[in-house]
N, C-alpha and C positions, 0 to 999 in steps of 0.2 A: 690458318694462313701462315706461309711462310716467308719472309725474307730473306734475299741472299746478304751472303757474308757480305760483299761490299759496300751495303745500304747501310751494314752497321759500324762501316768503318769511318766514319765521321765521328762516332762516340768516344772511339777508341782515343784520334786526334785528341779531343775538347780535356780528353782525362789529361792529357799532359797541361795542359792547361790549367788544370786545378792542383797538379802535381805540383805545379810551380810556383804557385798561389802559396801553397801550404809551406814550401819551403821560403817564399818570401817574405811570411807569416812568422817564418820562425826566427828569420835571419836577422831580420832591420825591428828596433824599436821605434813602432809607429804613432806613438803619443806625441813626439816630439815633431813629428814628421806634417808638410804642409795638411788642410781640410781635407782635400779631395784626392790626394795619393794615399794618406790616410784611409779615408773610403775606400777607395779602388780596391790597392791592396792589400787593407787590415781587416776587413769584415770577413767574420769567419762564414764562409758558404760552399770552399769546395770540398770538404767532407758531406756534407748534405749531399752536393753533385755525386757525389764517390756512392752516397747509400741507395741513393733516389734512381740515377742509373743501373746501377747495381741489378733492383729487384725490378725493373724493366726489362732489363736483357734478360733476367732468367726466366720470367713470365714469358715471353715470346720466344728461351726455349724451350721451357720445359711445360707451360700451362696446357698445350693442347696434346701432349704427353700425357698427364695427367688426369685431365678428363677424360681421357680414354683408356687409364688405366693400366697405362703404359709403361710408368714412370718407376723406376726403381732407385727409392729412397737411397737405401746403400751405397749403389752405384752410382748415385749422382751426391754422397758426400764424400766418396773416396775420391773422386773427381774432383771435386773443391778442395779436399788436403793436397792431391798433388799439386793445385796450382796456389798454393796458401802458403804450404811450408818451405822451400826451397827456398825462397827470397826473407820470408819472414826470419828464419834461422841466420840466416845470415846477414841481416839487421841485426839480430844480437850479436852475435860474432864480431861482427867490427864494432858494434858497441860497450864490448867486453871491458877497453881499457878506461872506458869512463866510468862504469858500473865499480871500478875497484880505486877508481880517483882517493875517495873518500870512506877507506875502511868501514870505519863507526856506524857509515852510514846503511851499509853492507848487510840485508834480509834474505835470509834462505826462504821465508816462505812466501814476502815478495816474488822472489827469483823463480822460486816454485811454480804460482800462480801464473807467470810470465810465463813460462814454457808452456805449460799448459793452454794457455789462450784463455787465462778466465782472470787476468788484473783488473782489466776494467768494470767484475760486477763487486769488486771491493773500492771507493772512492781513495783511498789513501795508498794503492797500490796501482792503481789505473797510469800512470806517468811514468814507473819504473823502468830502468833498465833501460829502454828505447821507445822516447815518449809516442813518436808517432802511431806504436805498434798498439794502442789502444783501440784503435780502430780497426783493426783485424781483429781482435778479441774481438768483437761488437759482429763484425763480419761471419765469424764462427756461428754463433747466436742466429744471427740473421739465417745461416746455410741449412741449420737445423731444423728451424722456424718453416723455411720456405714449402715442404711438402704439405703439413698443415695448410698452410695459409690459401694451396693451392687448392687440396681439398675444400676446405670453406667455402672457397668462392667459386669451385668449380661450374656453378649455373647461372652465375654472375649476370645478368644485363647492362646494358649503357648504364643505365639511372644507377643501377646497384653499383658497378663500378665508383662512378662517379659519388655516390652515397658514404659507401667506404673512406673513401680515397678522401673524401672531407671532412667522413666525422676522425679519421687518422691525423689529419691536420689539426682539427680542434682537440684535440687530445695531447698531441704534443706542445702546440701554445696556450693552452689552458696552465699544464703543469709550468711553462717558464712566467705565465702569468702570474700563477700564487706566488712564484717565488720568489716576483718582484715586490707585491705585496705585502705578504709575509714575512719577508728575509730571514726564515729562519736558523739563520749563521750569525744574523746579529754581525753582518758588513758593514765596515762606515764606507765602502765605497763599492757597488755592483754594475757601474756601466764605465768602463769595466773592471769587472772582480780583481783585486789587486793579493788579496791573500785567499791560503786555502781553506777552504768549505766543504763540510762534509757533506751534504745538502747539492751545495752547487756541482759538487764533482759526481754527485749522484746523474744528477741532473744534466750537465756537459757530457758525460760516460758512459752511462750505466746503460748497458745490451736495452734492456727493458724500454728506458725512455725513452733510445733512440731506433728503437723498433718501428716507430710510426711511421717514421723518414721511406722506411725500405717499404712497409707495405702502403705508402704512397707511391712510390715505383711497380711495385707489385700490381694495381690498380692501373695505373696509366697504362703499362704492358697488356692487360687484359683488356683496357679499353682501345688499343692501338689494331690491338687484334679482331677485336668485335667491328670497328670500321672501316679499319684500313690505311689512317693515317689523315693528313690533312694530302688534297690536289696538290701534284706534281707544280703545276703554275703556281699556286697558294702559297706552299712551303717556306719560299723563302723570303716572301713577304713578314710573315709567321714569325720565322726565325727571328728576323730584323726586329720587328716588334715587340718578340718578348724579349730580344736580348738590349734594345731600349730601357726597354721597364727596370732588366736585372740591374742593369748601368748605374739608371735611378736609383733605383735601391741604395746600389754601392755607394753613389757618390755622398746620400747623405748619409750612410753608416752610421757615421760616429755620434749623429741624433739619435738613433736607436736605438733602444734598450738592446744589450749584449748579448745576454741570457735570451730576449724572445730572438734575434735573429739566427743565432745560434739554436735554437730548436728545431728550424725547419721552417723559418718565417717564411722564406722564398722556394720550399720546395714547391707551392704549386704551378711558379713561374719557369722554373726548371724542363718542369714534367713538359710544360709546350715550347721550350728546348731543343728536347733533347727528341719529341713526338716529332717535329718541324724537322730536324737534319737527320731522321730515319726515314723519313716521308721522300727524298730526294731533293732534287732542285740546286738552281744553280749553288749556294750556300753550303747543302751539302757534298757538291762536287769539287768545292774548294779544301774541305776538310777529306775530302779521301787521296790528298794529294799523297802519293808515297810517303815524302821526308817526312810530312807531317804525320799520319799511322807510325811508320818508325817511332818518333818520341812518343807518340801515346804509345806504344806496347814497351816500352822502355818505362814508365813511369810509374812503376810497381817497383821497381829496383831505387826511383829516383824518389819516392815517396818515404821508404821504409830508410835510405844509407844518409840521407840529407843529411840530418841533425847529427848525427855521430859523426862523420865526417866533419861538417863543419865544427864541432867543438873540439874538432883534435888537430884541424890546420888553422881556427882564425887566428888573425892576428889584429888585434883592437886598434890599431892606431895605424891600419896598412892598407887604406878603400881598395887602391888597384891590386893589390893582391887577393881581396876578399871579392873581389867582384872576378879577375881568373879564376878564384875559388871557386866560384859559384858555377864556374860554366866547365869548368874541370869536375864537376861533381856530374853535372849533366850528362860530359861525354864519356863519362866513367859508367854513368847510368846504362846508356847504350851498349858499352863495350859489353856491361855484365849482364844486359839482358842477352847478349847471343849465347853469351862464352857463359855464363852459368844458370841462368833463369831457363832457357829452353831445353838446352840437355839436361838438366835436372828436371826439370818436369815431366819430360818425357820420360825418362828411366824410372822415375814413382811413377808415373801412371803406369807403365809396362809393369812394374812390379806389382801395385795394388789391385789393376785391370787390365791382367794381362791380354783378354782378346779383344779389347777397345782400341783405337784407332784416336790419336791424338789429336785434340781439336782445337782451330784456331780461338784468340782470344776473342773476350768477350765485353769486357764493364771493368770500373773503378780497380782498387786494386786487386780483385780478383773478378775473372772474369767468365762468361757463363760458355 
């Protein structure tokens, strides 16, 4: 079963939205900040969105590829380098001059692991250099994962879908459950963690544990596939309701243990998300508005420049400047998705596949 490109442009939208989460995540310290903008905005979930969409879109592109044997591994990870590295590189790049802020603090084999895309399976190297960028390492992992995983499930049914996709769930909140248990960092404070943890940053980071998140995307895609989606009428019922729920969720965050929401507590709320505005319907006809795709296909540039930027214009004691900042960083995001994210992608895909034919985006920060 196929969908066309524009059914998936509602997903593209929603990523700018979690783009902006992450950066308002990063910006404001929310301890201090009222109960329920706290929640709103402090509960960590749109990376979950970023991993859970992710192996969604690639399953509905590449799953029925695959079981047909179609699928050329190679060629669908050189395809994910071209659309990985251009923006990624250039996260570092502008994040150069804070990487040298504090000589002492200055790791060649941090820096090393950093380029290479493998910080995040070391917990005390994961944050380096350009914090955000841990989760493209994670992304990497996941791209390689992905033929595998397609393999396995290739004869997949509803229930097996659905079986997967659960026991992936229980597996990612089992391990943040031990950890709340156990605390094996020996925290005096875990909701939320105020120092670092080798354990905890295993656990927040590490390719491995946050593997679950994507082949719970991975699942919902193959099960989207196997029926079709929820009725056109239905959809945006759907939507409405699970994005009720996620609300919920959000608003009482900061009840929740950190560590489990942060695992993927709400990836399965997600999944009927993200199922609901690929389905159509009025809801997702609202997210294929233009301006709105525009920022979501911008929000690869706005995810990876946020934090370095911001720690090189704030000014502590200056709200309306930091708040122009903030939206200066946004339209700076756009600018550089035309002016360097596309032609650079384009020119490594021509160079890496050269008789390939460039293909619209797809998911989170890279997309399928």
């Amino acid at each position: 079963m196929q969908i066309s490109k524009s059914a998936l442009a509602p997903l593209t939208s929603v990523r700018f939205l979690a783009a902006l989460r992450v950066a308002l995540y990063h910006f404001v310290s929310w301890s201090d900040k009222g109960y329920w903008w706290r929640g709103l905005l402090g509960t960590p979930i749109s990376v979950t969105y970023f991993f859970v969409s992710s192996g969604f879109l690639l399953a509905y592109n590449y799953a029925e590829r695959s079981d047909a044997d179609q699928m050329d591994s190679t060629r669908f990870l050189l395809g994910r380098a071209a659309r990985l590295l251009p923006v990624y590189f250039l996260g570092l790049l502008v994040a150069v001059p804070i990487l040298f802020q504090r000589p002492a603090e200055f790791s060649l084999g941090k820096a090393t692991l950093t380029v290479l895309l493998l910080q995040s399976w070391v917990p005390s190297s994961a944050l380096y250099w350009n914090t955000p960028a841990w989760a493209l390492s994670d992304l990497a992992f996941f791209y390689l994962s992905l033929p595998i995983i397609l393999k396995l499930t290739r004869s997949a049914s509803r229930r097996t879908c659905l079986v997967v996709g659960g026991a992936a769930w229980a597996v990612s909140i089992g391990l943040a459950v031990l950890y709340i248990y156990a605390n094996p960092d020996g925290l005096a404070q875990i909701n939320p963690p105020r120092d670092f943890g080798f354990w905890l940053y295993m656990l927040k980071y590490n390719p491995l544990v946050r593997l679950p998140e994507f082949i719970i995307g991975v699942m919902a895609g193959r099960y989207f596939l196997l029926t079709g989606g929820f009725r056109r009428e239905m959809s945006t019922a759907v939507f409405l309701t699970s994005t009720l729920v996620l609300l919920g969720f959000l608003l009482f965050g900061p009840r929740l243990p950190y560590v489990l929401i942060n695992s993927g507590l709400l990836a399965p709320v997600l999944t009927v998300v993200i199922s609901s505005l690929a389905s159509g319907g009025a809801a997702a006809d609202f997210f294929k508005q233009r301006w709105f795709v525009v920022l979501g296909q911008s929000s690869f540039c706005l995810y990876m420049l946020h934090l370095p930027l911001w720690d090189l214009a704030y000014r502590e004691s200056a709200p309306y400047w930091n708040v122009g900042l903030l939206l200066a960083i946004v339209l700076l995001s756009l600018a550089l998705y035309e002016l360097v994210e596309k032609p650079a992608t384009t020119v490594l895909r021509n160079f890496l596949l050269p008789s390939s034919k460039p293909v619209a985006l797809a998911a989170d920060p890279r997309q399928a």
